[in-house]
N, C-alpha and C positions, 0 to 999 in steps of 0.2 A: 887839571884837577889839583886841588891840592895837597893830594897823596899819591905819589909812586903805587906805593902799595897797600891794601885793606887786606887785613887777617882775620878770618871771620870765624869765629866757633859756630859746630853745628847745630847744635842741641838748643832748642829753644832759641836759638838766634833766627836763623833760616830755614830749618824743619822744625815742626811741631810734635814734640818730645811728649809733653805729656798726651796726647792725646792717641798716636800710637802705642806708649808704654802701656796705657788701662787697658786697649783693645789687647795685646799681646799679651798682659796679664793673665786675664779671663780667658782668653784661649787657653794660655796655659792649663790654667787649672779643669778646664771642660776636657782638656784633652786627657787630665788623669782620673777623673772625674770627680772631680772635687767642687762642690758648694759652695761659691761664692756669697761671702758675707759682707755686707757694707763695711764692716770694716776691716776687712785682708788688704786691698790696696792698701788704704792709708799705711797700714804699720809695713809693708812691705818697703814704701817709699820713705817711709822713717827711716828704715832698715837700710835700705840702698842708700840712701844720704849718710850715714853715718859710715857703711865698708869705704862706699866712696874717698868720703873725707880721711880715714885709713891708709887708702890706696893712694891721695895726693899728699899726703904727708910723709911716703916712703916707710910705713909701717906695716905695709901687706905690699903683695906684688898684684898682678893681673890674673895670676890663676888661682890665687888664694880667694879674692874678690869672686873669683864666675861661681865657684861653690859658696861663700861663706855670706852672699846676701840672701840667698835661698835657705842654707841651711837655718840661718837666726831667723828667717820668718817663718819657716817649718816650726821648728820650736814654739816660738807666742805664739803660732796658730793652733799648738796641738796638734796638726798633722806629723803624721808620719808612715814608714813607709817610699818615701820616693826621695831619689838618688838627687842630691840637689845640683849636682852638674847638668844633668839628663835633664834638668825644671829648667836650667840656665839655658840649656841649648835648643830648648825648647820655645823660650819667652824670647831668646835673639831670631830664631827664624822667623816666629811669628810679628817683630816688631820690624821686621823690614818687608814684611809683607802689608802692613800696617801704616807703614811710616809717609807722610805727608809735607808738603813746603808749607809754613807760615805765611796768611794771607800778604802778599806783595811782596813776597821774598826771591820771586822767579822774575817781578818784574824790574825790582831794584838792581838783580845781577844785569838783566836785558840792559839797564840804563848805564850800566859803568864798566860792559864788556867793549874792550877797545880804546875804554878811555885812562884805564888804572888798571895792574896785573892784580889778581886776587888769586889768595890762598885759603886753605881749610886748614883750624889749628885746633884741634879736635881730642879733646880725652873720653876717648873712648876704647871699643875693644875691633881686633880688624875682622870679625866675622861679620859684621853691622854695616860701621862706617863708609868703607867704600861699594859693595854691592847694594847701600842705602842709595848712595847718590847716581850709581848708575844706573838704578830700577827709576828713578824719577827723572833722568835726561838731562843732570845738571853737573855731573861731574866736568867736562868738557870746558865749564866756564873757568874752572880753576889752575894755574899756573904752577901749582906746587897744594899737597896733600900731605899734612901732617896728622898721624894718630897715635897718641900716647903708646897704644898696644905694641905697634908694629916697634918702637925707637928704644921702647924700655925706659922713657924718665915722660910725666905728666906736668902738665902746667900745674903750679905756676914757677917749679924749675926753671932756671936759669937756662937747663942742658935741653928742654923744648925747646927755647927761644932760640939758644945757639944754630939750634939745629934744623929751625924755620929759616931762620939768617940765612944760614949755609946754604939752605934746597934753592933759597931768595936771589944768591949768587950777593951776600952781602950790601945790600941795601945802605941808605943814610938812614938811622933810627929816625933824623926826622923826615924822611919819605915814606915811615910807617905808620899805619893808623890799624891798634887791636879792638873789634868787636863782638863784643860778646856780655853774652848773662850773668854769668858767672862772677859776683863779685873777687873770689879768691882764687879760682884758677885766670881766669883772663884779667880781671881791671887790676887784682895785684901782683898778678904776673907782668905783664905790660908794665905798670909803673914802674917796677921792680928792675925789669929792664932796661928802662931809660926809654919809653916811647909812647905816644899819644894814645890812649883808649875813651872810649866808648862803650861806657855802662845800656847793653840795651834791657833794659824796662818795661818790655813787652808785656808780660803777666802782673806788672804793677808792683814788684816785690818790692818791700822795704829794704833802706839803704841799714844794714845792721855793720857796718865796718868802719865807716867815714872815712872812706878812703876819696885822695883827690884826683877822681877824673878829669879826665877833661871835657869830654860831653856826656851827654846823660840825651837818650833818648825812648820814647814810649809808642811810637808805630816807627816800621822801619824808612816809611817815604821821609819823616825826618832827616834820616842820613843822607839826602840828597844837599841838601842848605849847607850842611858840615863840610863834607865832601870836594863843593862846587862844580 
């Protein structure tokens, strides 16, 4: 192959992120009994896009984020009433009960298990990420687990990358190849590092950065051709 090693983000790369997040949503709110309005999600995800970008910017930490994307969508929604940690740990249990592989995601790992060591590089939180990929049967493919939560620094930090490097047993950057959605935490994290990435383009998102990857793909059997 011609990569040692693929770093794959999870979220929208190889589980399907939004489609678990709306289910867990809505749970949430049925479970405090709250009425779901067409527009809660949306500003919700507004909401969580912006503590997010917060939290990868090293201007919040990970426990300031599990309450503060809850509490600002309490607020615009006018609810209140509930403890927005208790909404947080509420909407995590429900989205790994939720949570699902992106069509061909299970069969692309099947095609480059054995043939390239693959890792998860993941900013997320660790109540989620790893009992996510152990409830779907796919933890096992990967050679090293990185989750922002657990190390204390988020892509697109240098001190993730060091520290993927490290679990990697120090790699050639070029035996590395980073995939992922995420323009700013993975393609310019990756670049930023000094190694190949792979914008994947799965939901069609606009390129808003102009940042220069190196590939760009929109289903994941593409990554096969890149790959070899």
């Amino acid at each position: 192959m011609r990569y040692e090693w693929i770093f794959f983000d999870l979220d929208n790369t190889l589980m399907d992120f939004e489609k678990a997040s709306k289910k867990a949503f809505s749970a949430m709110l049925k479970e405090y009994g709250i009425r779901e309005s067409m527009l809660h999600y949306p500003k919700y995800e507004e909401v969580n896009n912006r503590v997010w970008k917060l939290f990868e910017e090293k201007k919040i930490n990970a426990e300031t984020l599990r309450g503060k994307r809850f509490d600002d969508f309490f607020y615009h929604a006018k609810i209140k009433g509930i403890d927005p940690f208790e909404a947080n740990a509420s909407y995590l249990n429900h989205l790994v009960e939720f949570t699902t592989m992106l069509e061909g995601s299970r069969e692309l790992l099947d095609r480059i298990a054995g043939k390239a060591k693959m890792a998860i590089i993941t900013n997320g939180l660790k109540e989620v990420q790893r009992p996510r990929l152990k409830r779907l049967g796919v933890k096992d493919y990967f050679d090293v687990i990185v989750v922002s939560d657990e190390i204390g620094v988020a892509k697109p930090d240098a001190g993730f990358f060091d520290h993927a490097f490290n679990e990697s047993n120090h790699p050639d950057k070029n035996q590395v190849l980073v995939v992922g959605d995420g323009l700013n935490s993975d393609i310019r994290g990756g670049i930023n590092y000094g190694v190949d990435t792979c914008w994947a383009r799965l939901f069609k998102q606009k390129d808003y950065a102009n940042l220069k990857y190196t590939y760009s793909i929109t289903r994941l059997d593409q990554l096969d051709e890149i790959i070899g």
